[in-house]
N, C-alpha and C positions, 0 to 999 in steps of 0.2 A: 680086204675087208677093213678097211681103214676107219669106215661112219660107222657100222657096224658088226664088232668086233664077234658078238655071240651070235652072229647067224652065220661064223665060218665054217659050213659044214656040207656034206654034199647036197647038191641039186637034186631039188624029190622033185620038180612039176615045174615047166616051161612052156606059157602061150603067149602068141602074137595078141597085142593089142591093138584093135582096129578100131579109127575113128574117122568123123568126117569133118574138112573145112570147110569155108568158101577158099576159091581161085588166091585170094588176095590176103586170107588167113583170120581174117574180122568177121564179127557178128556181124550177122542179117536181122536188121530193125526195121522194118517198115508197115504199110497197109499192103495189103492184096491187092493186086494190082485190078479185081475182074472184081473186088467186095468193097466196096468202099469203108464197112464196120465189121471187118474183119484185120487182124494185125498178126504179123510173123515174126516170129523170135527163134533165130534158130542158129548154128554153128559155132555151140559150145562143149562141142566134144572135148575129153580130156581137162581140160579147168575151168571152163565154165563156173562149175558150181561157185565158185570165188565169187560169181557176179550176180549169182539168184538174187538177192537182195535188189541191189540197184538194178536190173534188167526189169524187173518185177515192177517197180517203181515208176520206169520211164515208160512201160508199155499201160499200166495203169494212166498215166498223164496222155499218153495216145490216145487213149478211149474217152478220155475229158475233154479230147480236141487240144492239150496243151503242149505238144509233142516239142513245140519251138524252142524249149525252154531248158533245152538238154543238149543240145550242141548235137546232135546224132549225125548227121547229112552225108558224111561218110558210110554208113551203117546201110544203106539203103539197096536194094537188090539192083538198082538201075545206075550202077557207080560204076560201071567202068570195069567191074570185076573181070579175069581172068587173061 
């Protein structure tokens, strides 16, 4: 208990924490492949929240048609994943 000295005491409650990636561990940024005004933001299990801001932002710019303008192209569900 080295980071935290006053929580050395016994274990009252232990659960599994289950989340989801993609294959490749990166966010999934793009349009829908079947909507054309439809956009997908998704594979931020676990820390995500870090990025609500800026994800928010670039998928905003997606729906202004500005999406080029973020470097994403990595992000894209048709990359190559898994």
């Amino acid at each position: 208990m080295a980071y935290c000295p006053e929580a050395n005491g016994p274990t009252r409650r232990m659960v599994a924490c289950m989340f989801t990636t993609s294959p490749d561990e990166h966010f999934i940024l793009d349009r829908h492949p079947a909507m054309d005004d439809a956009f997908i933001a998704a594979g931020f299990s676990g820390h995500g929240y870090k990025f609500c801001s800026v994800i928010g932002r670039i998928i905003a710019d997606f729906c202004l048609g500005e999406e080029g303008r973020w470097g994403v192209e990595g992000f894209g569900m048709g990359e190559g994943r898994g």
